[in-house]
Phi, psi and omega in degrees: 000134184253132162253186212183088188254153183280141122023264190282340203300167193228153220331067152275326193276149220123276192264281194294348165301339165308334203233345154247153152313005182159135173214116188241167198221136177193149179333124204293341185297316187280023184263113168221181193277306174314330185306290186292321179317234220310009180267143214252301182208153181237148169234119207223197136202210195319314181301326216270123172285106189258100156222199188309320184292336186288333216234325174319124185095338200255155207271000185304139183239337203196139184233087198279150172219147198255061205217167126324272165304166210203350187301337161298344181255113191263106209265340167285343181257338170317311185302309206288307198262048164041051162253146165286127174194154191204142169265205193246076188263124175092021168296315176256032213255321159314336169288288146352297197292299176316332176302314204286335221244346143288334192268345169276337156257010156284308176308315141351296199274286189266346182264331167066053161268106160304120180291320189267009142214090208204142178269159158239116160273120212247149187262099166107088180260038174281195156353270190301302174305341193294312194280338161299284196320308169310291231285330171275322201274311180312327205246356157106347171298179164240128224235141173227122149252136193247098200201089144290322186294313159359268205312325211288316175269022182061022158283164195241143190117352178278110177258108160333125178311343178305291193299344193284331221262339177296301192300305209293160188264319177255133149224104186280141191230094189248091166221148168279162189243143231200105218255313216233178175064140223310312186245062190281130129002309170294113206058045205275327169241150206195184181308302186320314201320291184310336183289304185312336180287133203257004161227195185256066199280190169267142188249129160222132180229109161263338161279280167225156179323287199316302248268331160271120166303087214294245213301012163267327171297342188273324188251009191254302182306339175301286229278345193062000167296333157253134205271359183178147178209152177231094186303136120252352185243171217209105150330142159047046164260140063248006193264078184262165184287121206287304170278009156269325193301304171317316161297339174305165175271313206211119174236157183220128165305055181037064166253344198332315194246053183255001184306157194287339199281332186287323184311317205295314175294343156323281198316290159325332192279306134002278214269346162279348171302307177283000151292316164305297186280352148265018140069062178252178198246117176293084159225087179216179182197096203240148197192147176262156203281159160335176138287182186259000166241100206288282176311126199213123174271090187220162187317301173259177158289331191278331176277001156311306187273340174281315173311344183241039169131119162228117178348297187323316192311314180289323178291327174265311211279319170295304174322318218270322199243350169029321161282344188230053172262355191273299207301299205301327166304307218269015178196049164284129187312144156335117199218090161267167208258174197289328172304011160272331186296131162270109178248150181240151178228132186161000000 
C-alpha cells in the first residue's frame, strides 16, 4: 500500500510509516498527478485540491483530509470515480473556541467592550459554534444563535441573521463555506450585510475567507459601519488583502485551530478513518507534548487563558511580515489548549 502525505500534517511520522507498506511526503501545495497515479490513499489538508485534474488516471481509493472543512475536496467526481474521503469534524472546535474566547477578553481588556453587558452573535452552530456558545455564555454574555439548516430541520434555538445583525454587539461566524443549495454561505456577509446592520458591532470570522467579503468589510470598517473586526481567514490567501490586514483589531494567519491539542485530534481522527477503511488495527497513541510552563500562577481563569494563548502574538508576526503567511502555518509554534494547564489561583 502506497500513501501520499502533507508534510506538514503533526505527529503522523512515525506512526503511519506502521501501517503502509510506503509513505511519502510532500508539501500539500506540492500534490500532483504523477505523485498520486500510484497512491493508494492521500492524507492532506487545505492546501492540497483533490479534483479531477489531481486524481484522474491514479489508483487513489480513500482520501483523508485532517481539517474541519472539505471545501478543497470536490466530493461529486469523488462520488463518480468510487473514492472515499473524510475530514476531522469538530477536531480543532476546542482551539477555535480558545481564539474566540481570548480574543473577546482583548475587546473586553482594550476595546473596554463589557462582556457582560453585551450580546453575541454566534453564525452557524456546528462542532465548533457549538463550543462558541459555551464560551459566551460562561464569560456572561448573551448568546443569539443563528444555524438556519438546524431550524430548517425544526430544531429549536435558532434565530434569523435578521435578528443577530439588529441585536448583537460581537458577530462571530462558523460556518462551512457552500457556493450552493438553500443556505449557501459565500459572501454570506457582503456589502448588503453591512448596509443592514443596525449597530456598529465588532467582527469575528474564523471560519472560511470567502464567507466574509474581504473589500465590502474593508469599506464597512472605513466607514465605522463595522466598529473591529478580527481575521483568521482571508479571501485568496495566502495573497490576502494587506490593507484589511492593517485594519483589523486582530489579523491571524488561518491559525485559529492550530493548537497542538486540535492536530493531534486531526491527525488522529485521519489515520483512524484510514484504518477503518483499510480494515487496520489502530494501535498508535498520539498526544501532543506538554507546555513548557504546565503551571500557571494567575489571579482568574481569564488572565489564565490569555497566558496560555493570546492572539496578539499571532497578529504582529503577520502585520510585520504579510508576506510570510503560508511560512507562519507551516511553522507554528506549540500551542495547548488551557486543560493542559495546572492553575494555582492567588
Amino acid at each position: 500500500m502506497r500513501v501520499i502525505a502533507d508534510s506538514k500534517i503533526p505527529y503522523m511520522k512515525g506512526v503511519i510509516e506502521n501501517l503502509a507498506d510506503e509513505v511519502v511526503y510532500a508539501e500539500g501545495k506540492d500534490f500532483s498527478p504523477s505523485l498520486v497515479k500510484d497512491a493508494d490513499a492521500l492524507i492532506i489538508r487545505t492546501r492540497t485540491y483533490c479534483d479531477r485534474s489531481l486524481l484522474e488516471g491514479s489508483r487513489v481509493k480513500f482520501i483523508a483530509t485532517a481539517t474541519i472543512g472539505f471545501d478543497h475536496i470536490d466530493t461529486e467526481y469523488c462520488r463518480q470515480a468510487s473514492i472515499v474521503w473524510c475530514n476531522a469534524p469538530g477536531c480543532n472546535a476546542g482551539s477555535v473556541a480558545q481564539y474566540v474566547c481570548s480574543s473577546l477578553l482583548l475587546l473586553e481588556r482594550d476595546k473596554h467592550l463589557s462582556l457582560q453587558n453585551s450580546s453575541l452573535g454566534v453564525v452557524g452552530v456546528g462542532h465548533v459554534g457549538s463550543k462558541v456558545v459555551e464560551v459566551g455564555r460562561r464569560l456572561g454574555m448573551k448568546v443569539l444563535q443563528c444555524d438556519p439548516p438546524r431550524a430548517a430541520k425544526g430544531e429549536q434555538g435558532f434565530l434569523p441573521l435578521e435578528v443577530l445583525k439588529e441585536a448583537c454587539d460581537v458577530l462571530t461566524f462558523h460556518t462551512p463555506l457552500t457556493r450552493t443549495g438553500a443556505c449557501p454561505t459565500f459572501h454570506l456577509a457582503d456589502e448588503a450585510f453591512f448596509a443592514s446592520l443596525k449597530k456598529s458591532p465588532y467582527l469575528i470570522n474564523t471560519s472560511r475567507g470567502e464567507v466574509v467579503d474581504n473589500l465590502a468589510l474593508h469599506e464597512a470598517l472605513r466607514r465605522g459601519i463595522v466598529r473591529d473586526a478580527i481575521v483568521d481567514v482571508w479571501e485568496n490567501e495566502p495573497d490576502i488583502n494587506r490593507d484589511l490586514l492593517k485594519q483589523v483589531m486582530i489579523g491571524t494567519p488561518h491559525i485559529a485551530g492550530y493548537s497542538a491539542d486540535g492536530k493531534a485530534n486531526a491527525t488522529r481522527m485521519a489515520l483512524d478513518a484510514f484504518c477503518r477503511f483499510f480494515h487496520l488495527e489502530a494501535d498508535y497513541r498520539i498526544m501532543p507534548p506538554p507546555p513548557s510552563q504546565p503551571v500557571l500562577r494567575v489571579r482568574n481563569e481569564a488572565e489564565a487563558q490569555l497566558i496560555s494563548y493570546n492572539p496578539y502574538t499571532d497578529s504582529r508576526a503577520l502585520k510585520a511580515h504579510p508576506e510570510q503567511f503560508e511560512y507562519l502555518r507551516g511553522h507554528y509554534p506549540l500551542r495547548r489548549e488551557l486543560g493542559a494547564y495546572t492553575l494555582i489561583m492567588g
